[in-house]
MARKOLKOL-31768 format. One record per atom (N, C-alpha, C, O, CB): residue in one letter; x, y, z. Coordinates in steps of 0.2 Angstrom, whole numbers, plus 2048, in hexadecimal, padded with zeros to 3 digits. Glycine has a CB too. Layout:
<pts>
aXYZ;...
</pts>
This chain:
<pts>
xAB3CD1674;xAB4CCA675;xAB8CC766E;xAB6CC7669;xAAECC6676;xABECC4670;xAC0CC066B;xABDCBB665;xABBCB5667;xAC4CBE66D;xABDCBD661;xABACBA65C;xABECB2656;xAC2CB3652;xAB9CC0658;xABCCAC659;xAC2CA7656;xABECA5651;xAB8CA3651;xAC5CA265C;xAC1CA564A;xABFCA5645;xAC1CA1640;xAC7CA163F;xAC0CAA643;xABEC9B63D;xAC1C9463A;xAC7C96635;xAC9C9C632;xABAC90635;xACBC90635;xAD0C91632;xAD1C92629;xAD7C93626;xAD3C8C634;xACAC91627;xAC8C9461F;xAC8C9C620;xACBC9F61C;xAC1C9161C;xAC6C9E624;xAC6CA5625;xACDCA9621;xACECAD61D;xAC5CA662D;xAD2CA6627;xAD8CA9625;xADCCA661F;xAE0CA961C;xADBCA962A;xADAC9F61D;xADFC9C619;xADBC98613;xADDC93610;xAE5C9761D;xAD6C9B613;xAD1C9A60A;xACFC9460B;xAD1C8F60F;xAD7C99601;xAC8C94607;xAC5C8C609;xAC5C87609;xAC1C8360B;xAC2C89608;xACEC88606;xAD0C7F603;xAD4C8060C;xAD5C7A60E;xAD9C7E5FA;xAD4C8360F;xAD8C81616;xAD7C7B61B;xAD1C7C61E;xAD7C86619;xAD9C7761C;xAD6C70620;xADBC70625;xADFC75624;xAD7C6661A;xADCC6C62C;xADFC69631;xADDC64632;xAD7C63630;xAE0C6C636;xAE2C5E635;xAE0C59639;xAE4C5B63F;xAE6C61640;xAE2C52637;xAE5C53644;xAE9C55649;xAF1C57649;xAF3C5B64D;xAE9C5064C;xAF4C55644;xAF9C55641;xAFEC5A63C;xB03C5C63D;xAF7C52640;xAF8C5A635;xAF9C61632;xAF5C6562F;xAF0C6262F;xAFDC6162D;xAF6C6B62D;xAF3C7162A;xAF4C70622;xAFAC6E620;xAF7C7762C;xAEEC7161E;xAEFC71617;xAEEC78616;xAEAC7B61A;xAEAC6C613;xAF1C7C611;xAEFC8460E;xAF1C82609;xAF6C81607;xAF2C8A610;xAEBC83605;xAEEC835FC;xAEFC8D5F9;xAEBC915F9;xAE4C7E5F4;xAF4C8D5F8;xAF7C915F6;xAF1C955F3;xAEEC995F6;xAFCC8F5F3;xAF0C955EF;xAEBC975EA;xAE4C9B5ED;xAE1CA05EB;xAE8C905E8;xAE4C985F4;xAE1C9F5F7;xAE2CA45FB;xADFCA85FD;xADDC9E5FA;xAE8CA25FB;xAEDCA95FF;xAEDCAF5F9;xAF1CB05F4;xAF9CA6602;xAE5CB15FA;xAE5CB85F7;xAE1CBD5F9;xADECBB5FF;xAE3CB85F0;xADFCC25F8;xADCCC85FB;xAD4CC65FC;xAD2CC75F6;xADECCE5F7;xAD1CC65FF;xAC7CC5600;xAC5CCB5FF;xABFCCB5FD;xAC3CC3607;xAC8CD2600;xAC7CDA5FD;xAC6CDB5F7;xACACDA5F3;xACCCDF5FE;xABECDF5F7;xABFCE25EF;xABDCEB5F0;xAB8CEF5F1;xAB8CDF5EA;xAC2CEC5EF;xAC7CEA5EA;xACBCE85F0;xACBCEA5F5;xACACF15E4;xAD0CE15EB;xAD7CE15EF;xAD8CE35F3;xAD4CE75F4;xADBCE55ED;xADCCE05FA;xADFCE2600;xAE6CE25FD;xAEACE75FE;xADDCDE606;xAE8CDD5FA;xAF0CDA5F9;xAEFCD75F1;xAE9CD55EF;xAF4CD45FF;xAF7CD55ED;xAF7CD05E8;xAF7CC95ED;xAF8CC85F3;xAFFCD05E3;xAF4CC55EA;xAF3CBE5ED;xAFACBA5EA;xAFDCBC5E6;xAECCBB5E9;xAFACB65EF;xB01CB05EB;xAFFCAF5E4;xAF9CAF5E3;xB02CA85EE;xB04CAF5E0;xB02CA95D9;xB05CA25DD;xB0ACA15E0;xB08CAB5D1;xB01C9F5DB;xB05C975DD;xB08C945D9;xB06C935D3;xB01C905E0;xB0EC945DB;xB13C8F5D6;xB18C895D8;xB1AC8A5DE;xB17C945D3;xB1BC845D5;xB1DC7E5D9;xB23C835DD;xB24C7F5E2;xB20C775D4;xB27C875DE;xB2EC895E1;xB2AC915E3;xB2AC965E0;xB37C8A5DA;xB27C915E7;xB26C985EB;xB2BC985EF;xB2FC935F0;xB20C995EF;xB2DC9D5F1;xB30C9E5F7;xB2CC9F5FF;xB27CA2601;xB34CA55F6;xB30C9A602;xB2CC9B60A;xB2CCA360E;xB2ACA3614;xB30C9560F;xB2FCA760A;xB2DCAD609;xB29CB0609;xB26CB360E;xB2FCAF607;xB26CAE602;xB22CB15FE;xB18CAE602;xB13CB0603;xB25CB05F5;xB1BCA7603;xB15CA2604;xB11CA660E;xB0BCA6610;xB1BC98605;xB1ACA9611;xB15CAC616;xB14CB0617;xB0FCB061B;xB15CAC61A;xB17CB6613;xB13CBC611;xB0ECBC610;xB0ACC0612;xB15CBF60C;xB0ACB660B;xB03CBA608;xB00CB460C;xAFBCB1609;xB01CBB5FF;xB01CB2612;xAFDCAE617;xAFDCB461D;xAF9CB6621;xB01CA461A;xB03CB761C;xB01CBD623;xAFCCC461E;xAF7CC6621;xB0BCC3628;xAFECC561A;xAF9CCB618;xAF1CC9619;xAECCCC61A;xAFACCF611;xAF0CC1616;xAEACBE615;xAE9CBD61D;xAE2CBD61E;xAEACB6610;xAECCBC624;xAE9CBE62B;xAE8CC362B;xAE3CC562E;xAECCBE62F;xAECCC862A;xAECCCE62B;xAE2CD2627;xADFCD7629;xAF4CD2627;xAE2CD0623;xADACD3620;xAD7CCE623;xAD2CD1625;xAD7CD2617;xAD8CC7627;xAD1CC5629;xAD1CC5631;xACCCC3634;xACFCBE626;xAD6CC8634;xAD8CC663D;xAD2CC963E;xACECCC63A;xADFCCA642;xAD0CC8643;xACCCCA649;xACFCCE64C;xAD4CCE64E;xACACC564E;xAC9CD564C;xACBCDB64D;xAC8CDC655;xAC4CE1656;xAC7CE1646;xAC9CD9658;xAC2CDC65D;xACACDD663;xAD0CDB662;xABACD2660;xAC8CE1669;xACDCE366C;xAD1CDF671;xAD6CE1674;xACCCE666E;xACDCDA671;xAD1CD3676;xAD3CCE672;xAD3CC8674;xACCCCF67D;xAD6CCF66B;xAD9CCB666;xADFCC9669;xAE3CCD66B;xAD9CCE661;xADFCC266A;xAE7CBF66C;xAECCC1667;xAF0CC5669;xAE7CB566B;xAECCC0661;xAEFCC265C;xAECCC6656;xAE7CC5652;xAF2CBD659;xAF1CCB655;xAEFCD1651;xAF7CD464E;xAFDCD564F;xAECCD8658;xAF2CD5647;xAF9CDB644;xAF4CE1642;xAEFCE2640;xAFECD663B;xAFBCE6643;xAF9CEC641;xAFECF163C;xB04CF263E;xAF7CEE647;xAFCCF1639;xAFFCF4634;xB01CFB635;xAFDCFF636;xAFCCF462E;xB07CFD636;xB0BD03636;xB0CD08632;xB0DD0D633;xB11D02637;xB0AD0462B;xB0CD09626;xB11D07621;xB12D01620;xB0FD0E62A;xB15D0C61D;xB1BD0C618;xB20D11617;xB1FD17617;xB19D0A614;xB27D0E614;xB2AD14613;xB2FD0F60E;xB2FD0960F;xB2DD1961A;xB33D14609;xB37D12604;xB3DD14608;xB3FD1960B;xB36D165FC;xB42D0C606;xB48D0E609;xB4CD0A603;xB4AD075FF;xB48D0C612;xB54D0C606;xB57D095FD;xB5CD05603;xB5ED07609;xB5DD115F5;xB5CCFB600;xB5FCF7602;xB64CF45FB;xB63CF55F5;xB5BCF3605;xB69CF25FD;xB6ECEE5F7;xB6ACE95F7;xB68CE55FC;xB77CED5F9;xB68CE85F0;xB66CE15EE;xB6ECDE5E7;xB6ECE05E1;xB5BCE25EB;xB6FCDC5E8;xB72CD85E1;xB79CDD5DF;xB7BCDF5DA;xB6ACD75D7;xB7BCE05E7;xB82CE55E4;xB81CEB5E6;xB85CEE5E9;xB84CE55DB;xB79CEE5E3;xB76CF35E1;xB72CF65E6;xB6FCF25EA;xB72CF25DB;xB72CFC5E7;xB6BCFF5EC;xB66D015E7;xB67D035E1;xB6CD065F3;xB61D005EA;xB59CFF5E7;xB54D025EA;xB53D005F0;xB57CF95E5;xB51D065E8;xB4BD065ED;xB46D025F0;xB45CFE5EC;xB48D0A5EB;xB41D015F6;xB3FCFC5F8;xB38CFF5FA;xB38D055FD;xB45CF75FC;xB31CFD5FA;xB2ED00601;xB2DCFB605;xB2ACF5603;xB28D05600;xB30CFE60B;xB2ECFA612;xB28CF9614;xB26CFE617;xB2FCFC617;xB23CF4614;xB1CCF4618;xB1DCF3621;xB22CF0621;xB18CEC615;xB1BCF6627;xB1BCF662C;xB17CF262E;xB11CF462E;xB1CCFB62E;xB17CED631;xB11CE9638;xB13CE963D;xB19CE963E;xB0ECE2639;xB0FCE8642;xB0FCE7648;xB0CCE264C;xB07CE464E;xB0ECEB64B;xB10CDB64D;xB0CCD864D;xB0ACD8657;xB0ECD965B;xB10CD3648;xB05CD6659;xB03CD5661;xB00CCF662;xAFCCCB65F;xAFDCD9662;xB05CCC668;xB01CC3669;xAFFCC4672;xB04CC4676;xB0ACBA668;xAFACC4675;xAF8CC667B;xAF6CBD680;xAF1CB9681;xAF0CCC67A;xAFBCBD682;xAFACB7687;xAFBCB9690;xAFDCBE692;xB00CB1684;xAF9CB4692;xAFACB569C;xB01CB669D;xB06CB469A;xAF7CAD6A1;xB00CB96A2;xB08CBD6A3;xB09CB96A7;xB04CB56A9;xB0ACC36A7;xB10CB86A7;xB15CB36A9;xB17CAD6A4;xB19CA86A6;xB13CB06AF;xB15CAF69C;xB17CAA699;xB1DCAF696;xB1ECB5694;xB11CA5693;xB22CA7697;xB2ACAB694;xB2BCAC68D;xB30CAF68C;xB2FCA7696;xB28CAA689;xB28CAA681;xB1FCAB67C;xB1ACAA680;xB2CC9F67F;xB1FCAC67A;xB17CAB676;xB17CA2675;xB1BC9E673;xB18CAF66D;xB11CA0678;xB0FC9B677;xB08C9B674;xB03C9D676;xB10C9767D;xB09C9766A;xB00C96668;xAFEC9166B;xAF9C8E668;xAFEC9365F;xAFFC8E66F;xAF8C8A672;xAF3C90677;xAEEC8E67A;xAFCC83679;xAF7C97678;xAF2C9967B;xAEEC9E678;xAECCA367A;xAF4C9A682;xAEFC9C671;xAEECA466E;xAE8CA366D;xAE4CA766A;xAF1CA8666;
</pts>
């Protein structure tokens, strides 16, 4: 059975909603594993909205609900070093792999979160 799990779970204690919006303080987008699962954000005034959802998906990814009729699920694939031009230059990089799964009623044409 799907397990629905308050929204501190996934996004640290400071996490609040109203009707309206979502608060996440940065500051808790870090790993709950010890040791470590991941580096945690550093917060700082100019993150990148990059960087901000990277460590809100790895911080899902350690706490999702593992059970097998999970609406939404990531699963991790794995890694591999591959070389990209960054700044002119190729460089080596390593790729992290997910996979991410969203299970809703068939016949919906797009992923809709109202039914996740």
């Amino acid at each position: 059975m799907a397990i629905d799990k308050p929204l501190t779970t996934f996004f640290g204690p400071g996490a609040t909603q109203t009707a309206t919006s979502i608060t996440i303080l940065k500051a808790d987008l870090v790993s709950t594993r010890n040791p470590l699962g991941f580096v945690g954000l550093t917060a700082a005034a100019n993150n990148t909205s990059e960087s901000i959802i990277g460590a809100m998906f790895l911080r899902f990814n350690e706490q999702q609900d593992t059970s097998n009729d999970a609406q939404f699920a990531i699963f991790p694939q794995g890694t591999s070093i591959i070389n990209e031009v960054s700044d002119g230059v190729s460089k080596p990089f390593t790729q992290y792999i997910f996979t991410v799964r969203i299970l809703e009623p068939r016949l919906t044409e797009t992923p809709n979160p109202n039914l996740i």
